[in-house]
N, C-alpha and C positions, 0 to 999 in steps of 0.2 A: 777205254783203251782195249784194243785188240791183238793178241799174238797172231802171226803170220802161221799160213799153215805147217804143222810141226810134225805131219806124218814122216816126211822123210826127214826130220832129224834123227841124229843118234843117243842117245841117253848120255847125259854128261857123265864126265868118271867122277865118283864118288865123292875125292879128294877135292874137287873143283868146286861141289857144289855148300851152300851155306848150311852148318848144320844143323841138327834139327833134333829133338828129343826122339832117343830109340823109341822104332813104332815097334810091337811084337807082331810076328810076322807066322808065329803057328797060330792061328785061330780058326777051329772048327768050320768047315761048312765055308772058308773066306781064301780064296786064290789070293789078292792081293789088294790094298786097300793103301787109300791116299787122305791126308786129313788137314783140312786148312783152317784156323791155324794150324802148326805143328803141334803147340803148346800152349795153356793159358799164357794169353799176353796180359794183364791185367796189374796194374799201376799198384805199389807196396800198400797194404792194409789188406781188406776182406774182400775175395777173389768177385769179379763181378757176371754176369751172366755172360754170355757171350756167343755166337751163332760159331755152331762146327761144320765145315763143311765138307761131305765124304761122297769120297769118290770110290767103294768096294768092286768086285770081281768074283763071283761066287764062286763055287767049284764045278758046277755045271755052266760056268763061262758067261754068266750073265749079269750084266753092268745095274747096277745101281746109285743115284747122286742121289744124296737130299742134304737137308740142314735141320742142326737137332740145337734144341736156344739148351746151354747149360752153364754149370760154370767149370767144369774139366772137361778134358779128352774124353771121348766114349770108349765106353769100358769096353774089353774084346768079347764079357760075353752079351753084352748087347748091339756089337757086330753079329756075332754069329746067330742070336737069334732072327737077325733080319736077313743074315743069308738066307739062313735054314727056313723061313717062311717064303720067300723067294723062288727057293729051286723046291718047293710043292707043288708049288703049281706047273700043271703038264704043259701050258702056254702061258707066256707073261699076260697076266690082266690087262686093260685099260687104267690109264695113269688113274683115275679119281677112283676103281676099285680098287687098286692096290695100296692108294694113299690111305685107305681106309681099313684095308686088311693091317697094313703095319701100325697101326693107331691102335687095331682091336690089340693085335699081337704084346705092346710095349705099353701100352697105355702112354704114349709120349706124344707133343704134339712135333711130328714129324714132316718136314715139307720137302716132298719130292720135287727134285728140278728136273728138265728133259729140254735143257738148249743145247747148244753147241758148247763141247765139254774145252774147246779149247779157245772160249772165248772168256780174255780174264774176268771181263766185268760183271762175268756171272760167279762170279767166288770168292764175291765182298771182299777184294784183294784192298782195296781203299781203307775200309774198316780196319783191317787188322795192320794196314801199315800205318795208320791215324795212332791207333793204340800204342804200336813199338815208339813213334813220336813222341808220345806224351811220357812212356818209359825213360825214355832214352833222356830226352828232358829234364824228369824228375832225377835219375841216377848220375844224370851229369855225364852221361857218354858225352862223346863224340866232344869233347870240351873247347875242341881248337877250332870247331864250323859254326859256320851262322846256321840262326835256324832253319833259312832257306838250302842251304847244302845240306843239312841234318836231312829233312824232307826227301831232298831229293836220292840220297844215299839209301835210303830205308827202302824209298819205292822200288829203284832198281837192286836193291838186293831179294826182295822180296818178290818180284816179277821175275829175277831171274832163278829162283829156287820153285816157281811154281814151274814156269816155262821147263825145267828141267827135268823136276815130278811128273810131271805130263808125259813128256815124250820118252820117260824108262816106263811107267804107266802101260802108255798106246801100245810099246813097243813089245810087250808082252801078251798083246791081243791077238783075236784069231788075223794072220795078216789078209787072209782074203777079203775078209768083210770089209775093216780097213782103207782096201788100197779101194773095191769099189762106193764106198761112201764119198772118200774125199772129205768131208767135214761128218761129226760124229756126235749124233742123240743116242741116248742110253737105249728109247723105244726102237731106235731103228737100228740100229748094232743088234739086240737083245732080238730083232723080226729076222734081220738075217744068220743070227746064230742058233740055230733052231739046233737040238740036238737030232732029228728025224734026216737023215741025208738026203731025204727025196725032197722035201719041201726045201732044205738050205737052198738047196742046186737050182731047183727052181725059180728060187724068190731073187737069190745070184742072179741070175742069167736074167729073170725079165728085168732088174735096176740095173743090169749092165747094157742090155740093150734100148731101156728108155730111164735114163737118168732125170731128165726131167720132170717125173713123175713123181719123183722124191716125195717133194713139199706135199701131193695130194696123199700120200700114204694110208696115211691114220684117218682122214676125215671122213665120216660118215658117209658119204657117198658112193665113197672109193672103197665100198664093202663089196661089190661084185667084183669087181678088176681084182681084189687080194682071192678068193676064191676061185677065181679062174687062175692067178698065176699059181694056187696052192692044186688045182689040179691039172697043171702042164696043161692048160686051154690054148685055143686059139685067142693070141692075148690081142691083136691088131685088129680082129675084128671086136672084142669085146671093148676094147677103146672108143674102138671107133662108134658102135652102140651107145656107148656111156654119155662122149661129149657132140652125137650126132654130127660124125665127122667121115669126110671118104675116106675112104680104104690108104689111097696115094697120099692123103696127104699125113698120115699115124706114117704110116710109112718113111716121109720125107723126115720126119721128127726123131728117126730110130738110130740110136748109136751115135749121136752128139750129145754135149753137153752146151752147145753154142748159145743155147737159147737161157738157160739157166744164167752163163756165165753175162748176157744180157740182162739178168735181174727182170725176166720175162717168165719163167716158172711159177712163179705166185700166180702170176694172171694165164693159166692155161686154159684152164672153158673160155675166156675171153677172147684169149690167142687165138684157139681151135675155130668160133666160130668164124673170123677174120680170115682164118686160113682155108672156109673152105666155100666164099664165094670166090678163091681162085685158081684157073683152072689148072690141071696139073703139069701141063709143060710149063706155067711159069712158078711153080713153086721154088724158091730155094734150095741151090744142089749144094750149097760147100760155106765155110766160115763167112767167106766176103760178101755173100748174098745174104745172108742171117744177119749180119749185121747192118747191111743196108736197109734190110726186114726192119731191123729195130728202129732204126733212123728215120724211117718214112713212117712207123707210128708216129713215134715223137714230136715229126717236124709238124704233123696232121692235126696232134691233138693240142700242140701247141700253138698254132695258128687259129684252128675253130675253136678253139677252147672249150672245149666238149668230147669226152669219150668216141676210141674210133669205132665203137660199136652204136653208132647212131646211125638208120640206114644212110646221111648224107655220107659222113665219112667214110663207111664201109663202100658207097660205090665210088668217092673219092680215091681211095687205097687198090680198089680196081684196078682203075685205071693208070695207078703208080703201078701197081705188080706187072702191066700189062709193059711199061717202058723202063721194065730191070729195075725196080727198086729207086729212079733216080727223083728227087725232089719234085714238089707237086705245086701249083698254084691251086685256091680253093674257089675262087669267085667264078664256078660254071653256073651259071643259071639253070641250067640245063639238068645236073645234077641236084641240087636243091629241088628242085622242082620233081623228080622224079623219085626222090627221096619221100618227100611229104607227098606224094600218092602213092607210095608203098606204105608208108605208117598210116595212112586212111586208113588202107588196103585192112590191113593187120588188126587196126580194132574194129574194122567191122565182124572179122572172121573170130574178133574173141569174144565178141555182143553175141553173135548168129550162136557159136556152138555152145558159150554158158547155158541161153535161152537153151538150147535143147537136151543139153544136161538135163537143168534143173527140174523140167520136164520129166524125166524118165524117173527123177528118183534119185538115181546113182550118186551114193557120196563120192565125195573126194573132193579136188582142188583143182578146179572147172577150169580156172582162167589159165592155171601152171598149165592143163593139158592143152589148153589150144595153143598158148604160145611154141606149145613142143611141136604141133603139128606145123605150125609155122614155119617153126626150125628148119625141118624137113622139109617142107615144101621147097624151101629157100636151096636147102643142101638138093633135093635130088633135080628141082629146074633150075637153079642159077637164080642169082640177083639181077642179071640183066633180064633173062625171060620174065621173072614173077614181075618186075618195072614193067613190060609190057602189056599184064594182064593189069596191074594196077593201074596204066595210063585208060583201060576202058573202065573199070569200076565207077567211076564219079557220073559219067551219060549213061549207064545203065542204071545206079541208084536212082536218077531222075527221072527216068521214063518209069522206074517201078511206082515212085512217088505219085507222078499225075494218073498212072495205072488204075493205083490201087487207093484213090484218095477219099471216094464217100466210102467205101467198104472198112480202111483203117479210120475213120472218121466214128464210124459205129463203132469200131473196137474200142476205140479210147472215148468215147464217151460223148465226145461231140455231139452226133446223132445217138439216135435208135433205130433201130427195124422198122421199117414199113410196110401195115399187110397189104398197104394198095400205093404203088407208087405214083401214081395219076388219080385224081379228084374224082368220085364217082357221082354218077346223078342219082338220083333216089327221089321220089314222090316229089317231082316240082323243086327240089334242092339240091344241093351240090356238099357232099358231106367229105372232107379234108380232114384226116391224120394232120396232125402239129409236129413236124421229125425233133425240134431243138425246145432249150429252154428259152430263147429266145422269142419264135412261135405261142410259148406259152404264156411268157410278159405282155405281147402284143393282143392275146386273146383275153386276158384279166384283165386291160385296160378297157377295151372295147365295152367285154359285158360285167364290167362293176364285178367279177365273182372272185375268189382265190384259187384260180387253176395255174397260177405263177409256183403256188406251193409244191406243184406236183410233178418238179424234174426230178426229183428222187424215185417216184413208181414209175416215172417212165423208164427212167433211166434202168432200171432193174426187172423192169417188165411184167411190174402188177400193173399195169395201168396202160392205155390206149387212148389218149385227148384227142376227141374230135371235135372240129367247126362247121357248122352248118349254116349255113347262108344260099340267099339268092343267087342268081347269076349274075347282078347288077355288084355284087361283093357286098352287101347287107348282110352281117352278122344275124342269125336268127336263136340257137341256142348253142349249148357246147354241152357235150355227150361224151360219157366215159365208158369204155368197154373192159371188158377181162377176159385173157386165155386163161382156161384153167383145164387141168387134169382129169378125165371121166374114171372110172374106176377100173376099165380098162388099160387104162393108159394113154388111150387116144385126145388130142386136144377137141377143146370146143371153146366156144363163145359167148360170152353173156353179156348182157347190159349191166352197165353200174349206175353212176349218176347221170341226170338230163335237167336242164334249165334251163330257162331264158337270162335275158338282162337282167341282173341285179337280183340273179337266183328265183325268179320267176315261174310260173308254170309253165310248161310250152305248149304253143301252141297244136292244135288239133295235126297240122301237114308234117311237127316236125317230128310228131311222135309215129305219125306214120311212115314217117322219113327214117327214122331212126329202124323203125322194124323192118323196113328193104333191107336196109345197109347190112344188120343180124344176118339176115336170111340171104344177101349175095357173095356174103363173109365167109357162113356156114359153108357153102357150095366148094367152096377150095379147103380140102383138108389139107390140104399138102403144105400149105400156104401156114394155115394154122399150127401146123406137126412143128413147121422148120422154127417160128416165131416160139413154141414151148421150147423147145431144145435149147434155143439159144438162152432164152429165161433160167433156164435150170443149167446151167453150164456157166457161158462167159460174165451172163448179168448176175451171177454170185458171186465173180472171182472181181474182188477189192478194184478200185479207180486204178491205182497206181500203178497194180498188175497189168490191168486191161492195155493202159497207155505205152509201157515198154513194151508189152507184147504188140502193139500196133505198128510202133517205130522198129523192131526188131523182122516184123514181120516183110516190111518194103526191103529190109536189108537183105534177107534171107531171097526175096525176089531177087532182089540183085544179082547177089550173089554164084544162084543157080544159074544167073546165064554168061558170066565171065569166066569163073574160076572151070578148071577142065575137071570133068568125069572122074578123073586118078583122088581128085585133092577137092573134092564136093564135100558138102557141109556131111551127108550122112557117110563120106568114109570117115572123116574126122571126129565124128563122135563115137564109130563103130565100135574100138580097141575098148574105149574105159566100159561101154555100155554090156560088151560082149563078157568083159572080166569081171564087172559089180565092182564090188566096196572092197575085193581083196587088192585090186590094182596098186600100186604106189608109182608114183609117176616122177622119177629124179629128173 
């Protein structure tokens, strides 16, 4: 059950209202203080425990509710010591410090509330009317009602003695804050009753010109936005900073309450981004449009049954802002489609900038930062331009694809490096690098040996499998080389194993074959240099790695040639990389 707004009532007269055990009204350190029940209500024999509910007003003007489990009234001087600990502090805490501070303070278990003070069903009004039932009952009131009239007389006497306490209560508050709240939490009464006049005025003036705001107050986020309105900032562009929002459209949002009274407040960063793939001459100018605003979410996400922040919807909603807010059919193909190559679009750009995070080092929360640059991208081209850049993304990933396909082939493992890419001749033979594991099944079948075992040194680049054969394709031995490191640094070449069939001697041509091959090997350092490096580099870093980094790598090709110079993978990595580990990225 809920009382209607009771700001502008007026405090019943005294005589009217039900009475109520004298509260004392001198207490230290206590302006004014409200307490539900009045009284123990507690059925004849030994008083039972029972939740107190207080509503105090300190003498420095600052609201406190909680609930204290006893079995009497609270004593006034354990009011006053929870004023007196209250107005110490130069700013009201956060609700779970100060729950804590009053706990040290009373040793009691004390539980702060911070709803809506003039919502009944937050002040166990049910409890204590259940109780006077079972009184009332037991004493035999009310002797001439059924117990359904008993019930129902209890509730509304007791509803109307709160609703009454309330508005003499409010009505003793500071009435500016008040009249700009409209509905009243203790944390947010107590934020704008600041004893400091510069900050009150302040805090005033930016909830009077964006009420909507309200609900984000207190949340962690919304810790720049309170610092800026505590130093008279420019508050519209810090907004707009916050929820990567234009300028026009913070703007359009300033000085209603339309949106709130929508039950669209709660979902403001969700709002915000919806509001700014559109453009500003059709933003919403007055009540009737705000609310067909709301209606064309509704009818949108009611229809797709899926949030309108999915890009189908968002470019659906488009195209409703674009014809006044009026009703929309959702079956475009056209959209659909343009939609899911924008979310291609998007994870490829949060594969490409993770990859080059993780790279760098820089802690933090890689995939939050690229969805932000996304944000952005979105806000300063438009959802209909980035649809554009997303419709060429999929024939450029393809062309990177066939591009780049034996080169990510070796990154992921597939192959390895070749120091000769074409079969060379050597003494009468023809001696062939084996690039795969495959190559190497087919050479351990031929010559009876276990060179199948040895996709691991290739793969990591101790090892070099070659096949030596005729020109007619007669298998003659297989020959194992190694790049190794000179004490210089420079690569060189050696021989490892050599065999025939079935691990055989080889013959006299192949060992002189084998010794060309060394010596036409040797002749290319360069060749040998790039084959170490790679050994000591990518054939260290784990399978799995190698593999995303291969499929990442064709993205990032892509990528480079769609996305425009402004919105390139290394501006988007720039900001976290330039800042380090101190960055936080909301």
């Amino acid at each position: 059950m809920q009382t209607a707004d009771i700001f502008s009532q007026q405090p019943e007269p005294a005589s009217s209202r039900v009475p109520a055990d004298d509260l004392p009204l001198d207490i230290p350190h206590v302006s004014q203080w409200l307490c539900l029940p009045p009284a123990a209500t507690a059925t004849p024999g030994i008083p039972q425990l029972q939740d107190f509910h207080v509503l105090l007003e300190t003498r420095r003007g600052r609201l406190l509710w909680f609930v204290v489990n006893q079995r009497a009234l609270p004593e006034p001087a354990l009011l006053s010591a929870i004023a007196r600990r209250m107005d110490s502090f130069s700013e009201t805490p956060g609700f779970e410090t100060l729950a804590g501070e009053l706990y040290r303070c009373e040793e009691l278990i004390i539980t702060l509330r911070d709803d809506l003070i003039t919502h009944e069903t937050c002040w166990g009004l049910d409890l204590w009317s259940r109780r006077d039932i079972v009184a009332a009952v037991f004493d035999q009131r009310f002797s001439a009602l059924s117990a359904g009239e008993i019930r129902d007389t209890i509730l509304r006497r007791n509803s109307d003695w709160l609703r009454g306490a309330l508005a003499g209560f409010l009505a003793r508050l500071a009435p500016e804050v008040t009249a700009t709240l409209g509905a009243l939490r203790p944390s947010v009464y107590n934020y704008l009753n600041t004893t400091c006049t510069t900050l009150r005025r302040n805090r005033l003036q930016a909830l009077n010109l964006f009420p909507v705001f309200l609900p984000q107050l207190f949340k962690p986020k919304f810790a720049g936005i309170r610092r800026v309105i505590d130093d008279g900032g420019p508050l519209i562009d810090a907004i707009a900073d916050q929820y990567i929002a234009a300028r026009p459209v913070i703007r359009a949002i300033r000085g209603t309450d339309v949106l709130a009274a929508q039950k669209l407040a709660d979902q403001l960063p969700e709002l915000l981004q919806v509001l700014r793939d559109i453009p500003v001459a059709w933003l919403p100018r007055n009540a009737t449009e705000w609310g067909r605003f709301a209606e064309s979410i509704a009818h949108i996400e009611r229809l797709s049954r899926t949030s309108v922040l999915t890009t189908n919807n968002r470019l659906i909603f488009r195209d409703c802002a674009r014809r006044g807010y009026r009703p929309t059919d959702i079956d475009s193909d056209e959209w659909w489609r343009v939609g899911q190559e924008i979310d291609e679009l998007s994870r490829a750009i949060i594969s490409a900038v993770c990859h080059q995070l993780n790279r760098t080092g820089v802690p933090g929360n890689h995939e939050r930062h690229a969805r932000l640059q996304i944000d952005r991208m979105l806000l300063e081209l438009g959802i209909k331009r980035v649809g554009r850049i997303a419709r060429r993304w999929g024939p450029a990933h393809r062309r990177a694809q066939a591009a780049y396909e034996a080169e990510h082939a070796v990154m992921g493992g597939i192959l390895w490096p070749l120091l000769s890419e074409t079969p060379l001749n050597v003494a009468g033979l023809i001696a062939q690098q084996l690039p795969n594991a495959e190559a190497l099944n087919a050479e351990a079948e031929a010559m009876s040996n276990c060179v199948a075992s040895y996709v691991h040194p290739c793969m990591t680049g101790q090892s070099q499998i070659w096949s030596l054969h005729n020109a007619d394709g007669t298998r003659v031995t297989t020959l194992e080389t190694q790049i190794i490191s000179n004490d210089d640094g420079a690569a060189r070449i050696r021989p490892g194993q050599h065999a025939g069939p079935r691990n055989t001697r080889p013959p006299k041509q192949a060992l002189k074959a084998a010794q060309e091959l060394l010596h036409s090997l040797a002749a290319k350092p360069q060749v040998l240099q790039c084959y170490l490096d790679w050994k000591n580099t990518t054939a260290r870093t784990p399978i799995s790695e190698r593999r995303l980094a291969a499929s990442v790598g064709v993205i990032i090709a892509a990528l480079d040639e769609v996305l425009l110079p402004r919105w390139g993978l290394e501006e988007m990595t720039r900001g976290l990389v330039e800042d380090g580990p101190n960055q936080t990225v909301d």
